[in-house]
C-alpha positions in Angstrom: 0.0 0.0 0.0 1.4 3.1 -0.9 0.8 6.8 0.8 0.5 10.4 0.5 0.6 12.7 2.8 -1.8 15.9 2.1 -1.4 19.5 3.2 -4.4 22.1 3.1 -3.8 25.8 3.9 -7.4 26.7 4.6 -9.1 30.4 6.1 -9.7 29.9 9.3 -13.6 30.2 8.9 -13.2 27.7 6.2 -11.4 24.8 8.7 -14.3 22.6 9.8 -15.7 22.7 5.9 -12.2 21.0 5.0 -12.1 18.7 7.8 -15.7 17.3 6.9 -15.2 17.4 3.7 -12.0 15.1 4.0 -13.8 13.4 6.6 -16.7 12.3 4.6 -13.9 10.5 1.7 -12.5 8.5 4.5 -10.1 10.4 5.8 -8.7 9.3 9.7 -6.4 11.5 11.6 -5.9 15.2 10.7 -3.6 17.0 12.5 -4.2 20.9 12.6 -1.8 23.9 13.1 -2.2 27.3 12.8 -0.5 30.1 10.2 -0.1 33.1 8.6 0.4 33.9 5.3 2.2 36.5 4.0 0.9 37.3 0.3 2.2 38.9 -2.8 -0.1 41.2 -2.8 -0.9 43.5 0.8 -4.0 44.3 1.9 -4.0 48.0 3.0 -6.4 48.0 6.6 -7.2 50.0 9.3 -4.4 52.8 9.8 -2.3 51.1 6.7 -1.7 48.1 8.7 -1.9 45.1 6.6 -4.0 41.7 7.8 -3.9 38.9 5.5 -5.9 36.9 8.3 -5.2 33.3 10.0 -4.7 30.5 8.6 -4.7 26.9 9.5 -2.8 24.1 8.2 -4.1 20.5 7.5 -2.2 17.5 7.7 -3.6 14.3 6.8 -1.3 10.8 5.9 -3.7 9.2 3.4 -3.9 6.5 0.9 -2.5 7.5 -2.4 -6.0 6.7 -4.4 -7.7 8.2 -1.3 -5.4 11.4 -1.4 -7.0 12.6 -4.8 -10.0 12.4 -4.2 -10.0 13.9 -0.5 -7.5 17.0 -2.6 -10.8 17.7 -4.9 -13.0 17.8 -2.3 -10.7 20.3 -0.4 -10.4 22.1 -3.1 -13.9 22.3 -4.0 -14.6 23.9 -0.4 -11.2 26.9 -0.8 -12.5 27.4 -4.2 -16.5 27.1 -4.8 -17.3 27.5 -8.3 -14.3 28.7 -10.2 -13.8 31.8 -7.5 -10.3 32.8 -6.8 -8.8 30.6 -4.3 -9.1 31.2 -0.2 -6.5 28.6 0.1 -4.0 26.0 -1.5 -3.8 22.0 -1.3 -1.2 19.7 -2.3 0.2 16.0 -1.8 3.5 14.9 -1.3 4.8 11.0 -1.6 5.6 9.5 1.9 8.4 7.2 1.4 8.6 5.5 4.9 5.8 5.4 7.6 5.5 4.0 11.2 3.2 4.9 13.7 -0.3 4.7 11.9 -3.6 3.5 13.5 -3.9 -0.4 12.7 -7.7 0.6 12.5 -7.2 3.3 10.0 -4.9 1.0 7.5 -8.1 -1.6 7.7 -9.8 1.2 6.2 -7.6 2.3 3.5 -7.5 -1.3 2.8 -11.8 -1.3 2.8 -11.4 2.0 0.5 -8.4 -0.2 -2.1 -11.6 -2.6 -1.7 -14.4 -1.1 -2.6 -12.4 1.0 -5.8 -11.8 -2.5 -7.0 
């Protein structure tokens, strides 16, 4: 079985929308951090501050068939209908693993399954 880890930079408001989304596709553990972004672009605010706002980060170690479809979902909820993007999602290969719920590889192995 082979794996993916994906990453999900997400709005803050837009968090628990990701989460079920990846949720609903099968998706186990996620672990959450929170960022900030710094863009290209700054936002002029209140007294020419800039705020670009918070960000959280999404980690989820996934099965690689699993991964794609968990990534359009994701991206479906940081970018509804073609609008510009509130966020940015990606999977990397994972080479080596250790440490992963024996109860969530019985359901990657349901998901290989059921794909079948």
């Amino acid at each position: 079985m082979k794996f993916s880890v994906l990453v999900a930079i997400v709005p803050e408001e837009l968090e628990q929308e990701a989460i079920d989304a990846a949720r609903e596709l099968g998706a186990g553990g996620i672990t959450v951090m929170s960022g900030r972004g710094i863009s290209n672009n700054q936002k002029k605010s209140f007294f020419g501050l800039t705020y670009d706002g918070s960000q959280q980060v999404l980690l989820m170690v996934l099965e690689k068939g699993l991964s794609l479809q968990i990534l359009k979902a994701v991206q479906h909820v940081i970018m509804p209908d073609s609008e510009d993007s509130k966020g940015l999602v990606f999977t990397l290969p994972l080479e080596h693993l250790g440490g992963i719920d024996v109860s969530q590889l019985e359901k990657f192995e349901q998901h290989i399954k059921d794909t079948l």
